[in-house]
N, C-alpha and C positions, 0 to 999 in steps of 0.2 A: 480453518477459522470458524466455519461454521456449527463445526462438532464442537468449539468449545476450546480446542488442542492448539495453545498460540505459540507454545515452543516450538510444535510439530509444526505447525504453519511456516512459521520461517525459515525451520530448516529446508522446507522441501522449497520453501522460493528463492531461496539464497543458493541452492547448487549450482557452482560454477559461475557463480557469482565473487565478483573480490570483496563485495561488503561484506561478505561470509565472514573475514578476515578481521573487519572492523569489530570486536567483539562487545566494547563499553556503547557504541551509539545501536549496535544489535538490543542487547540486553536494556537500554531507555527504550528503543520502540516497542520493544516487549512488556516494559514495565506499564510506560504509556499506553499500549493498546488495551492491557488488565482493568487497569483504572478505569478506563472508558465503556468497558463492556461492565466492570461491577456497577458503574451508575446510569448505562443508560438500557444497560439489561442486554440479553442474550442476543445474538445474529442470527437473523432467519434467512435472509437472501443477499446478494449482491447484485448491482448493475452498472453499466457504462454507462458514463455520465459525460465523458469527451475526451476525443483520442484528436492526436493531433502529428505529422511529419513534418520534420525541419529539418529541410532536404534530402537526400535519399540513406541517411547514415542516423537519423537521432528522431527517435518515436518516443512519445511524451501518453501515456493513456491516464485517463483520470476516472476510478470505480468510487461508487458509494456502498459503504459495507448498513445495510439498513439493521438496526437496531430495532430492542423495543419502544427504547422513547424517542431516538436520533440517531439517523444515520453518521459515521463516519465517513470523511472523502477521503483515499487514497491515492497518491501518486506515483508511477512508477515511472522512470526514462528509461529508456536502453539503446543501446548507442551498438551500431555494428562498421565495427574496424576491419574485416574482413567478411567472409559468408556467414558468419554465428553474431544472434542477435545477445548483444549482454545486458545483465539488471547495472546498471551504475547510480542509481539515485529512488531511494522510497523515500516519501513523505506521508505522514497521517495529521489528520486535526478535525476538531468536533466545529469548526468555523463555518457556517455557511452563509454568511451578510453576501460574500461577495458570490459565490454559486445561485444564489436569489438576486442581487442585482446585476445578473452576468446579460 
């Protein structure tokens, strides 16, 4: 994401992943993440902004992808059903009311 490359991005976040599979909400986060870096300009760095376990099976982490004019925040869950941790759930959005009144 940083070089710019948002296809390549999610392909390589999406391996072995089932949302791989989800191709129409793949292709809007994609579309959505475009839109958002043409108006708040290019990604220089990323950071962890809150990670959280709910119970020993389902990790919630939450990154802010910093922009040049606005970070976006990132969500990602992943849920382990067995020994292998999986992506089951991304979220993006340019919202931060509630990351400021956190």
């Amino acid at each position: 994401m940083l070089q710019g490359d948002i296809q390549r991005a999610f392909q390589e976040l999406l391996v072995n992943s089932r949302l791989a599979s989800r191709h129409e909400n793949i292709n809007m986060l994609i579309d959505k993440t475009s839109q958002a870096m043409s108006y708040y300009g290019k990604a220089d760095s990323f950071e962890i902004y809150d990670s959280k376990s709910y119970g020993s099976r389902l990790y919630v982490i939450t990154y802010l992808l910093n922009l040049e004019l606005q970070p976006l925040r990132w969500r990602f869950v992943y849920y382990k059903p067995d020994k292998v941790w999986k992506l089951i759930d991304i979220r993006v959005d340019d919202s931060l009311e509630d990351l400021i009144s956190k």
